[in-house]
C-alpha positions as CSV (number, residue, x, y, z in Angstrom):
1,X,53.9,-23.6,-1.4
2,X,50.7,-22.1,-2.4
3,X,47.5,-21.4,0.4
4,X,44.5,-23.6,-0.8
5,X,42.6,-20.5,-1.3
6,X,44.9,-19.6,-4.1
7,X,44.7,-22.4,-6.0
8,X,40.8,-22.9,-5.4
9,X,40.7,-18.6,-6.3
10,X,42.2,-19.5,-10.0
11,X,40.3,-22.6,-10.8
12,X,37.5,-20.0,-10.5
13,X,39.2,-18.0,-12.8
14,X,40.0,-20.4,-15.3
15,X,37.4,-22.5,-14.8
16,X,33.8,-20.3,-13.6
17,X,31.6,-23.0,-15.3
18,X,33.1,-26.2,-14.4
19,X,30.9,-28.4,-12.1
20,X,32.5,-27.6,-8.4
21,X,30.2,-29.7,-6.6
22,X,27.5,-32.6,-7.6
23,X,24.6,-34.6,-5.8
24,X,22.0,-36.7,-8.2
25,X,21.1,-33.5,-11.0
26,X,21.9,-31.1,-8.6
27,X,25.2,-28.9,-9.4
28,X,27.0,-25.8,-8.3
29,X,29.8,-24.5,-10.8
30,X,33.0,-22.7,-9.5
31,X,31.6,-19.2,-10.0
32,X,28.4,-20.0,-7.9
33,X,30.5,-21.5,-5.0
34,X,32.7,-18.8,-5.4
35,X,30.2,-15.6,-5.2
36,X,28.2,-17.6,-2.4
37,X,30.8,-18.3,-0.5
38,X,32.4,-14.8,-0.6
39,X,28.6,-13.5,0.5
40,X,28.5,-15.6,3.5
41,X,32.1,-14.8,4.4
42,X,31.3,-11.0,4.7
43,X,29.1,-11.9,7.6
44,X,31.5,-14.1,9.4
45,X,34.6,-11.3,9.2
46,X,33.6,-9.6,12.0
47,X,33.4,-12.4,14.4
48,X,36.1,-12.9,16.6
49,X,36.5,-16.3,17.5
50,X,38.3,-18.5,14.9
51,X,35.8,-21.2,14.8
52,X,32.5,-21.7,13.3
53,X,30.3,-24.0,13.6
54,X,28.3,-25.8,10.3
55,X,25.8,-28.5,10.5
56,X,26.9,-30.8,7.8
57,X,24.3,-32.1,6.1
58,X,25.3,-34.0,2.8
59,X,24.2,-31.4,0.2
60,X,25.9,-29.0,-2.4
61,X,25.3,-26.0,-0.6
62,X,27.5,-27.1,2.4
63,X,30.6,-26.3,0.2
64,X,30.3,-23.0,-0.2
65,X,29.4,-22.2,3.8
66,X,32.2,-24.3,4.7
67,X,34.7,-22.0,1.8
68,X,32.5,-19.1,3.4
69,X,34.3,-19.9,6.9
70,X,38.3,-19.7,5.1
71,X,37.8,-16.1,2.9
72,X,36.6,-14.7,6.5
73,X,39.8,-16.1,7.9
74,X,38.2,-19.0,10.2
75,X,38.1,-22.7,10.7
76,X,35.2,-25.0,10.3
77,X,34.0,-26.9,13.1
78,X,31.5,-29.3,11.7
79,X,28.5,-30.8,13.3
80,X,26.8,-33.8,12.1
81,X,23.0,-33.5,12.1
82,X,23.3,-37.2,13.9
83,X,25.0,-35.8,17.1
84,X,23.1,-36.1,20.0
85,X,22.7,-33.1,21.9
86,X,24.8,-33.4,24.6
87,X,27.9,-34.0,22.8
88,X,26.7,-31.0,20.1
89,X,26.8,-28.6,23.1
90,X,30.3,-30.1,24.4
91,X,31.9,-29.2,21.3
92,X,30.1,-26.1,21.0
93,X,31.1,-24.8,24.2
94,X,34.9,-26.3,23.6
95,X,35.4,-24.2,20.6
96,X,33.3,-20.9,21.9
97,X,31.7,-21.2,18.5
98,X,29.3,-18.0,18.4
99,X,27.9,-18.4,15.0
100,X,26.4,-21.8,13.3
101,X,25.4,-22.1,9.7
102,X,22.8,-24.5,8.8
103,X,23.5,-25.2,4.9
104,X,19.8,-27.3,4.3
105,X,18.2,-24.5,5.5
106,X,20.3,-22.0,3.8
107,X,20.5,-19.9,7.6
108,X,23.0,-19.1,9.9
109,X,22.8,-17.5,13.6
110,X,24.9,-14.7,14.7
111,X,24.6,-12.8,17.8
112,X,21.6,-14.9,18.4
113,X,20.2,-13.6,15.0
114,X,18.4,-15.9,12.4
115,X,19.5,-14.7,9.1
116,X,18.4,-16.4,5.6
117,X,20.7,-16.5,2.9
118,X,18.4,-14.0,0.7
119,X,19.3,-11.5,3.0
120,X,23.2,-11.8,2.3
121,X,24.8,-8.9,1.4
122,X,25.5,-8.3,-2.3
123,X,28.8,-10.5,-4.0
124,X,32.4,-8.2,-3.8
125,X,35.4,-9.5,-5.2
126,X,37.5,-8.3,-2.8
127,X,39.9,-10.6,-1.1
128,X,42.5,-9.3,1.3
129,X,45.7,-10.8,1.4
130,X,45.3,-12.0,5.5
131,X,42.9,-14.7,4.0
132,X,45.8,-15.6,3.0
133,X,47.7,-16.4,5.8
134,X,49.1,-20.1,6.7
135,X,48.6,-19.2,10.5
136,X,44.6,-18.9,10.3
137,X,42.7,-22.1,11.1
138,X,41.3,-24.6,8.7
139,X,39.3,-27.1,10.6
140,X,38.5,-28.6,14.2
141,X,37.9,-31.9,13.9
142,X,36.6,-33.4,17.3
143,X,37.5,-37.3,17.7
144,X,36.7,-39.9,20.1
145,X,38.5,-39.2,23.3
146,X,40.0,-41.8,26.0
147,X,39.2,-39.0,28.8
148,X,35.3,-40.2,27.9
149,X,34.9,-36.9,26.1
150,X,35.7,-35.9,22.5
151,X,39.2,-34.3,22.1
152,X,39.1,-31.3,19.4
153,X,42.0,-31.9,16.4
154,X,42.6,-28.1,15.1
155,X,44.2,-28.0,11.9
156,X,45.8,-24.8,10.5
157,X,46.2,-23.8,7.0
158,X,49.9,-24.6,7.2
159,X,49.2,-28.2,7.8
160,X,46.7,-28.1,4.9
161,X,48.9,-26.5,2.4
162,X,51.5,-28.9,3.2
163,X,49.2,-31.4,2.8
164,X,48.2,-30.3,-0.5
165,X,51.7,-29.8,-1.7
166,X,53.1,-33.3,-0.9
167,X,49.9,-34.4,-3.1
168,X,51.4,-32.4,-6.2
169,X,54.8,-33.7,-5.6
170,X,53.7,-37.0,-5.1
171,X,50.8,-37.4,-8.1
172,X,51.4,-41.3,-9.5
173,X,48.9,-40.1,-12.1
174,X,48.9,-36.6,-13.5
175,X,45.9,-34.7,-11.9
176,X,43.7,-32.9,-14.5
177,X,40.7,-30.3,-14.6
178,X,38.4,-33.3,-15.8
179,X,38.6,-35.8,-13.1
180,X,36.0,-36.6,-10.9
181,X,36.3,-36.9,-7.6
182,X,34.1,-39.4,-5.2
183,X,32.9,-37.9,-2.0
184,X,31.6,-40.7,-0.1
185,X,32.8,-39.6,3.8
186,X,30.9,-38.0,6.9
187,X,32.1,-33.9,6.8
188,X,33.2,-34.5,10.9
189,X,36.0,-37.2,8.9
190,X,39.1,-35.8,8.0
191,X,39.4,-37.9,4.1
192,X,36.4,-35.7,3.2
193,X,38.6,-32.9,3.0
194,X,40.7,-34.4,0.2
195,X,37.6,-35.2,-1.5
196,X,36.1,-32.5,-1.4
197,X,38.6,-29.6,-1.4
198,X,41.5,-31.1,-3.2
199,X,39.3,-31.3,-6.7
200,X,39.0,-27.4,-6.0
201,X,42.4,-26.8,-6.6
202,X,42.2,-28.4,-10.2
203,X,39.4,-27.0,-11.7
204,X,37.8,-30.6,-11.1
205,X,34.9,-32.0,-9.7
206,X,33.8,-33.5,-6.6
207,X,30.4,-36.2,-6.5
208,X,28.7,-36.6,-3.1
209,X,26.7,-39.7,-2.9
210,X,22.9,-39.2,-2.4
211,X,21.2,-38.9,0.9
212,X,18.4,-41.7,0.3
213,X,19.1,-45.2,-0.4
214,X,21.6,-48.1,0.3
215,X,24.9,-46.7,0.7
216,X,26.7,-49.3,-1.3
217,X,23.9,-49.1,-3.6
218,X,24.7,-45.2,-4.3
219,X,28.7,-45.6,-4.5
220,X,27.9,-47.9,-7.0
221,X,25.5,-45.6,-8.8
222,X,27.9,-42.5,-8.4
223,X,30.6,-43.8,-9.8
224,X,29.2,-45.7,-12.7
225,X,26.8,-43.0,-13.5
226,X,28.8,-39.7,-12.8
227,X,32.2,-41.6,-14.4
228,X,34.2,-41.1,-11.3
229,X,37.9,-40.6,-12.1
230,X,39.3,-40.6,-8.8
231,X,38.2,-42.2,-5.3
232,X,39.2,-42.5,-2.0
233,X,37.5,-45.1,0.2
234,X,37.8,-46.8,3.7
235,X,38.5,-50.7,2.8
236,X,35.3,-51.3,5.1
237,X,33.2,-50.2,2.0
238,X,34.7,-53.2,0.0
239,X,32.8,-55.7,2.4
240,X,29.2,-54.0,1.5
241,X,30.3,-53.5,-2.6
242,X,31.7,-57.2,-2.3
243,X,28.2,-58.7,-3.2
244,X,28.4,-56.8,-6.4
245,X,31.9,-57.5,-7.5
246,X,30.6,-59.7,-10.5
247,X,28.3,-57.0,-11.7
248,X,30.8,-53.5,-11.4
249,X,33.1,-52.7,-14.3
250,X,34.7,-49.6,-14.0
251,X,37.0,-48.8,-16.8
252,X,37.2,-45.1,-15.9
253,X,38.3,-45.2,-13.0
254,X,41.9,-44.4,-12.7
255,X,43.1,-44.0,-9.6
256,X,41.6,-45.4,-6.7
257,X,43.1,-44.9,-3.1
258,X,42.5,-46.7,0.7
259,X,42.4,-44.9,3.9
260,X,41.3,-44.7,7.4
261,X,41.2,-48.5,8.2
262,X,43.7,-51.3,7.5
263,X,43.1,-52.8,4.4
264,X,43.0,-56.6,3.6
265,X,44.8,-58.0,0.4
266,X,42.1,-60.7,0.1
267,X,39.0,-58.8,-0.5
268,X,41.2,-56.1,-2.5
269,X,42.5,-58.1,-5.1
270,X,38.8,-59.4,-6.3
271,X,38.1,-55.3,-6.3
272,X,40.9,-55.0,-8.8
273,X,39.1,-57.1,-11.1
274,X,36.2,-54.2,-11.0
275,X,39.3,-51.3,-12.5
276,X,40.5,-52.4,-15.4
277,X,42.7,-48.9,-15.7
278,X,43.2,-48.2,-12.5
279,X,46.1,-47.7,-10.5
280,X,45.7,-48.1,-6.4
281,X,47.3,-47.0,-3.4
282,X,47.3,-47.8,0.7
283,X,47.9,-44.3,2.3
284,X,48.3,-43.7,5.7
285,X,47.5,-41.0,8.2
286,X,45.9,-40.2,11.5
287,X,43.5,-36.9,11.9
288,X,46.4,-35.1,13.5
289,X,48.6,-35.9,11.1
290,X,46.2,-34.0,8.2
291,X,44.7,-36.7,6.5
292,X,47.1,-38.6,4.9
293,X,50.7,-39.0,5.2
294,X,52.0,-42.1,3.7
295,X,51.5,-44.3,0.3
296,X,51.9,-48.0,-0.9
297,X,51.1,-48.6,-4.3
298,X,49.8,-51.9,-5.2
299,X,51.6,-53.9,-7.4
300,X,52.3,-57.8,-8.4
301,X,55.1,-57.7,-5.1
302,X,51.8,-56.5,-2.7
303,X,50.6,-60.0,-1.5
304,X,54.2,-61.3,-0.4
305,X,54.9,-57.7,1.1
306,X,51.1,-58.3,3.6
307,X,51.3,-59.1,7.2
308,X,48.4,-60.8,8.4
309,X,46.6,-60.2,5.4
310,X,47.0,-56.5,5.6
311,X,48.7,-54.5,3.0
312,X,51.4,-52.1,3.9
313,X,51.1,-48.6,4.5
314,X,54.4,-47.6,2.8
315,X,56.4,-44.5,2.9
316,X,56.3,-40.8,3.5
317,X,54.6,-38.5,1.3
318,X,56.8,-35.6,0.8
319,X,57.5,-33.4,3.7
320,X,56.9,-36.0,6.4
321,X,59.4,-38.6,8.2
322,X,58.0,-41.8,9.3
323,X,60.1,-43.8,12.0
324,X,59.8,-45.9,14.7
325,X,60.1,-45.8,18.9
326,X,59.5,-48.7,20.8
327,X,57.9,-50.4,17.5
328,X,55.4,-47.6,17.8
329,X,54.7,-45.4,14.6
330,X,56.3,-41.7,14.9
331,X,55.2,-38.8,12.2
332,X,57.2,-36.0,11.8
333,X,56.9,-33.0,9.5
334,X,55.0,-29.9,8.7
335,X,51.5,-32.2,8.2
336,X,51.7,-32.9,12.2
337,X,49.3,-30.3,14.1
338,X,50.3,-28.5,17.4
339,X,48.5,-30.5,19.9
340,X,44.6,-31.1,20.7
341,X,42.1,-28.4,21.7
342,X,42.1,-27.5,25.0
343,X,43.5,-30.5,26.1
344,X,47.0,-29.4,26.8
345,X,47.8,-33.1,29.1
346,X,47.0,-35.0,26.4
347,X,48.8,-32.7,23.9
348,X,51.9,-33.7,26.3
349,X,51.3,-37.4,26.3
350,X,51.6,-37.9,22.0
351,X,52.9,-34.7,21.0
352,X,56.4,-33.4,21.4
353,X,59.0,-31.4,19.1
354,X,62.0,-31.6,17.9
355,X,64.5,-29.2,16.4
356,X,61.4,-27.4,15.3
357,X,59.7,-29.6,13.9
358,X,56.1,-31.3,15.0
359,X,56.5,-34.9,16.0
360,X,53.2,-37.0,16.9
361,X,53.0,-40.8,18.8
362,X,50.4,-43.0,16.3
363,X,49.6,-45.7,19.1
364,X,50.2,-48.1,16.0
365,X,52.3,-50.5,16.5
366,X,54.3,-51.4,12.9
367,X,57.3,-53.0,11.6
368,X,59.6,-51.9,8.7
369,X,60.2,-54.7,5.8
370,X,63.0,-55.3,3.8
371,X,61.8,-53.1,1.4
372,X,61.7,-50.5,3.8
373,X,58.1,-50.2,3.4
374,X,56.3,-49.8,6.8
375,X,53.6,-52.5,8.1
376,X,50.8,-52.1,10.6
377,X,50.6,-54.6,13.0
378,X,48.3,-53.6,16.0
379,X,47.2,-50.7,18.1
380,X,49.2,-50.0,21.1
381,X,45.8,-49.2,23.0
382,X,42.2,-50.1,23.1
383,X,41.2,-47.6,19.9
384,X,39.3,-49.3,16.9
385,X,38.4,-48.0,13.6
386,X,34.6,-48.3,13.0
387,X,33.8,-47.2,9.0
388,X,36.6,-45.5,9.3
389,X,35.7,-43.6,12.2
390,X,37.8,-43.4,15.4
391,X,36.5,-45.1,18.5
392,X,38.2,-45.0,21.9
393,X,36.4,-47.8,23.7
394,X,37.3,-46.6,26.9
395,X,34.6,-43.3,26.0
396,X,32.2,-45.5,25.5
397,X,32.9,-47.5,28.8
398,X,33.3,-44.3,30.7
399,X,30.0,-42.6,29.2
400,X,28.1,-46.3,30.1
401,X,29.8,-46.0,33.7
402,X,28.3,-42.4,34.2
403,X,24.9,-44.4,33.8
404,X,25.6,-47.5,35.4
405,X,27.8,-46.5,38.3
406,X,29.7,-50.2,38.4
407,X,32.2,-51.4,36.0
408,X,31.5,-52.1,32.2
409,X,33.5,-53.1,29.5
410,X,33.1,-52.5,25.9
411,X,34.6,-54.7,22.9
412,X,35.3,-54.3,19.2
413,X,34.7,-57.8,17.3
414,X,35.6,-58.8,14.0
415,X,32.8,-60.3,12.4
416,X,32.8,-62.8,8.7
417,X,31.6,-59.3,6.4
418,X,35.8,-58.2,7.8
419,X,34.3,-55.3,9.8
420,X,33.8,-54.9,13.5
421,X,30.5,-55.1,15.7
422,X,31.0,-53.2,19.2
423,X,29.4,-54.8,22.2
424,X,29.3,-53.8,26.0
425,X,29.4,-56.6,28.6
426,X,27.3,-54.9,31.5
427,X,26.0,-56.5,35.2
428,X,23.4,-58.6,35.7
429,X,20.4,-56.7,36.4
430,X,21.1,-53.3,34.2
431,X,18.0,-52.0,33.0
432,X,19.1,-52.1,28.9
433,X,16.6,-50.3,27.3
434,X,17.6,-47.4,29.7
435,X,20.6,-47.6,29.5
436,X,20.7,-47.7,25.0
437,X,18.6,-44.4,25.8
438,X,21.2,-42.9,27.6
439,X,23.8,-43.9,25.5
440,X,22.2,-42.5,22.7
441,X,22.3,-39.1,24.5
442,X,26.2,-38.7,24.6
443,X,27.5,-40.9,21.8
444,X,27.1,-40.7,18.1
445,X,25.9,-43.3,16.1
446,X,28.5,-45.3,15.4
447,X,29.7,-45.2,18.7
448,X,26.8,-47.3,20.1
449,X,27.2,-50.8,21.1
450,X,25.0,-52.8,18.7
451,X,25.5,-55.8,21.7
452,X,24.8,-55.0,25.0
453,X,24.8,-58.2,27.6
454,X,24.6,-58.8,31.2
455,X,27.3,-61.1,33.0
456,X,26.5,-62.4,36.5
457,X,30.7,-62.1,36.5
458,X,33.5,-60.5,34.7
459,X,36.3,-62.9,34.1
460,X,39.7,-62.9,35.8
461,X,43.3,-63.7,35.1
462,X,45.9,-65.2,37.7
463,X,46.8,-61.8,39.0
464,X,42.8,-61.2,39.7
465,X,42.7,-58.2,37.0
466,X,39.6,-58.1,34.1
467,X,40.2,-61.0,31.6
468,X,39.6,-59.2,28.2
469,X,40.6,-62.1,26.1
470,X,38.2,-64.1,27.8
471,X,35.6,-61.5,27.2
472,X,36.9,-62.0,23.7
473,X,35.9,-65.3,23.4
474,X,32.3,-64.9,24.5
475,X,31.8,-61.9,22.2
476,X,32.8,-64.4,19.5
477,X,30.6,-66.7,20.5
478,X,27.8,-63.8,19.7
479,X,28.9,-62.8,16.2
């Protein structure tokens, strides 16, 4: 099992002027990501604390700060230029990150410092073997937390290698140094690391969509125009590219996979239609679980094998265990992380090992079939996926409360496009418009309730607890 900096250090070597990184015209081969990367990284070596932070604007030169953070022997914590600054300094002050580098601007702070990237110090060569080293950290990924904060998901290069290994064992299609690789994911999202790093290791490319425009407009144009090889989407982008069905041929395309949300067998069987040569798969994996950790490939047995419409998410890659407790989802195996980030009862609460080996409780709810093929039924808890991103409904009702002071509750509904609007049922009375302020302080943007309504009463049941199915009904009745 090979480090990801090896591999990514001899696509470099055999490969200096492939295309690393694309956006519209714009392009970075693997020799300039290389040189710049190593530049930044002689500034980072002497910090001390493992993470640093990046504002991660969509733009080539974020890949070489963030490959920058790895040959100085850190993790990434990455910052989306949407935060709002409350929960920007929360994470900040989590991780003790002392150093942020601001790609766009081509800048970093250190020691309270502004330095420009002109100013880096010449390119060396030398790598020494620590980089190396499966114990130094890859990434911090902070998530929507129950707690009404965001919980930090560290990720170490172990995990990551694994991760990287099961995908070599596994390959359905052989990988090559031509593909192309779509990159259509937020940087604080954990499938953009597959995008954007696992190309690296083949001497490949990766295409990030533009940052103007219609987003399903621009997938479109990426991978028609750029010939995208390989892609891995959320299913929610079928519902905004399901307009255009008629109109997308894609005969390059050869493999195409689905993560992050569950994905409907309806609305994926008119995409096949689009991929003449493709061949898809359902994988499987939660943020702690580093990235992905399962596969289903599609084939003519897929609609009898759905439940609910949903198509299974299959078995273990290499190197994990799947199993169930209590009908809930167990992972196993060197992909599972250690626990969350300063967080320890959490860790306690879905975390636990066993003769060695890192165990983590999904909250999914699934079923094995006869084909031994697992199924995902529900969520065990109030968490949604929105675009693929993790919500925990209760943050949002907890961040709401902090304003309100009385009870609110927030809902995820299914609308007719297949994807789900978030609404918050509030008091009679609440001032809204200062309330959407506040809200807009703590939460990110897809964490905002695009419904927000005032009840005179919140339902009951017989026992006199809060009636969510009733609050169901009337969010229905909105959508």
């Amino acid at each position: 099992m090979k480090h990801i900096l090896q591999y990514i250090q001899i696509s470099t070597q055999l490969y200096p002027q492939n295309t690393a990184i694309q956006q519209n015209e714009k392009t970075l081969n693997y020799q300039q990501v290389w040189e710049q990367a190593c530049r930044i990284a002689v500034l980072l070596n002497q910090e001390v604390n493992p993470w640093i932070a990046i504002k991660v604007h969509k733009t080539i030169d974020l890949l070489p700060a963030l490959l920058s953070c790895w040959l100085a022997g850190k993790g990434y914590v990455p910052i989306h230029p949407s935060y709002p600054t409350e929960r920007v300094q929360f994470i900040l002050q989590d991780c003790q990150a002392n150093v942020i580098i601001d790609p766009q601007n081509q800048t970093l702070i250190k020691d309270n410092f502004l330095i420009h990237w002109e100013n880096l110090p010449p390119y060396n060569d030398y790598i020494p073997e620590s980089i190396f080293s499966f114990d130094n950290p890859a990434y911090l990924l902070f998530t929507s937390g129950s707690t009404g904060k965001p919980k930090g998901v560290p990720i170490y290069h172990s995990q990551l290698a694994t991760f990287i290994d099961a995908l070599f064992l596994h390959q359905p299609l052989k990988f090559s140094s031509q593909d192309r690789f779509l990159q259509m994911f937020e940087y604080t999202f954990d499938l953009s690391v597959f995008s954007t790093f696992f190309p690296l290791c083949l001497g490949a490319s990766t295409h990030i969509l533009p940052n103007d425009g219609i987003a399903a407009f621009n997938i479109i144009q990426v991978l028609e125009e750029q010939n995208i090889t390989i892609a891995l989407m959320v299913p929610s982008v079928l519902n905004y590219l399901k307009p255009y069905f008629n109109e997308i041929f894609l005969p390059q395309l050869r493999y195409n996979l689905f993560c992050g949300e569950p994905l409907k067998w309806n609305i994926l069987k008119e995409w096949k239609k689009c991929l003449p040569n493709a061949y898809l798969e359902n994988v499987y994996g939660p943020t702690e679980a580093t990235i992905f950790v399962s596969y289903y490939p599609i084939t003519d047995l897929t609609e009898q094998e759905c439940w609910n419409d949903i198509v299974p998410i299959g078995k273990a890659l290499p190197h994990s265990k799947l199993y169930l407790l209590d009908e809930e989802l167990i992972i196993a195996g060197g992909q599972v992380t250690n626990g969350y980030w300063n967080c320890l009862d959490k860790s306690k609460e879905v975390f636990f090992q066993k003769d060695g080996v890192n165990h983590y409780k999904t909250g999914d709810i699934c079923k094995l079939n006869e084909n031994q093929n697992f199924v995902y039924i529900e969520r065990k808890d109030f968490q949604v996926k929105i675009d693929g991103h993790r919500v925990e409904l209760s943050e949002i009702e907890k961040v709401a409360y902090n304003f309100l002071q009385e009870e609110c509750v927030a809902l995820a509904v299914q609308n007719a496009q297949n994807t789900y609007s978030l609404f918050l049922f509030v008091r009679l009375g609440t001032n809204i418009s200062e309330l959407q302020k506040y809200l807009e302080q703590y939460l990110p943007p897809y964490m905002l309730p695009k419904h927000i309504y005032e009840l005179s009463t919140f339902p009951t049941n017989l026992s006199g607890k809060l009636d969510r199915k009733q609050l169901m009904e009337i969010a229905k009745s909105y959508v």
